[in-house]
C-alpha positions as CSV (number, residue, x, y, z in Angstrom):
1,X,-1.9,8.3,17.8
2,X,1.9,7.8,16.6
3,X,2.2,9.5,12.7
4,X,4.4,7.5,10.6
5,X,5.2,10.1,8.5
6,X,5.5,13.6,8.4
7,X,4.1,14.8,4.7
8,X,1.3,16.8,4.8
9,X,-1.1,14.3,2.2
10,X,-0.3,11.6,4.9
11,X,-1.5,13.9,7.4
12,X,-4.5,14.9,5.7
13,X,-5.2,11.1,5.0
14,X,-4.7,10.5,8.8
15,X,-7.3,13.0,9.9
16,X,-9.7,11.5,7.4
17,X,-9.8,8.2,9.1
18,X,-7.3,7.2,12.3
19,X,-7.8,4.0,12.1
20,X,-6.5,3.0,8.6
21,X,-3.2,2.3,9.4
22,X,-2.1,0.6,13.1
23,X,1.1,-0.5,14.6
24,X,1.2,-4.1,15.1
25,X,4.1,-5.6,16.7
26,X,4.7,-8.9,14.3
27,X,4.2,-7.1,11.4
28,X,4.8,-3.5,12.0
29,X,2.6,-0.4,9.9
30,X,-0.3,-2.7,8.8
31,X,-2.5,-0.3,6.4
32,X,-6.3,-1.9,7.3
33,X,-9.3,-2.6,5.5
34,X,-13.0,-4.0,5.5
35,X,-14.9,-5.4,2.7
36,X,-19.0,-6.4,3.8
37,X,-20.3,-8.9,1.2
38,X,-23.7,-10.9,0.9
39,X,-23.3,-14.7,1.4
40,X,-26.2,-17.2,1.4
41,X,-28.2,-14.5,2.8
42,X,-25.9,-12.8,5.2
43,X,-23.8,-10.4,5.0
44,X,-19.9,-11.4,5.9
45,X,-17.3,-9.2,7.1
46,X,-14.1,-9.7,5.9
47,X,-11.1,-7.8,7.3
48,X,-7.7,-7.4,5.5
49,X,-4.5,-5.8,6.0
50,X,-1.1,-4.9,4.3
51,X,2.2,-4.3,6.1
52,X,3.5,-1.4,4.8
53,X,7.2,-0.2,5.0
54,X,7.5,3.2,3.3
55,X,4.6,6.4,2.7
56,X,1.7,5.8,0.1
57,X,2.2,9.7,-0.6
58,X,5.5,10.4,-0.4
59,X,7.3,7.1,-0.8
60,X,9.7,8.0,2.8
61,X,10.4,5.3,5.1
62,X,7.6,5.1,7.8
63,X,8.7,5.9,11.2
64,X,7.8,2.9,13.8
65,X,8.4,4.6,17.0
């Protein structure tokens, strides 16, 4: 997988879970989420996502290539 960034908390957080942030084409770095809740019984999954432009540790632009 591509790193968007070079700092070593990015890294770390990277290691921790690859699948947090993507690449998306439309939107570019997407950081991803899922939330599980109870509904009428069931339990819904609801997936979000943020596109993100610079480092949540470092505040450097992400690389997108």
């Amino acid at each position: 997988m591509h790193t968007f960034c070079d700092c070593k908390d990015f890294i770390k957080l990277l290691d921790q879970d690859r699948k947090i942030f993507i690449e998306d084409p439309v939107y570019g770095v997407v950081l991803l989420w899922t939330e599980l809740t109870e509904e009428k019984g069931y339990t819904q999954v609801h997936r979000y996502g943020i596109p993100i432009s610079f480092c949540p540790m470092c505040g450097k632009l992400l690389n997108k290539n």
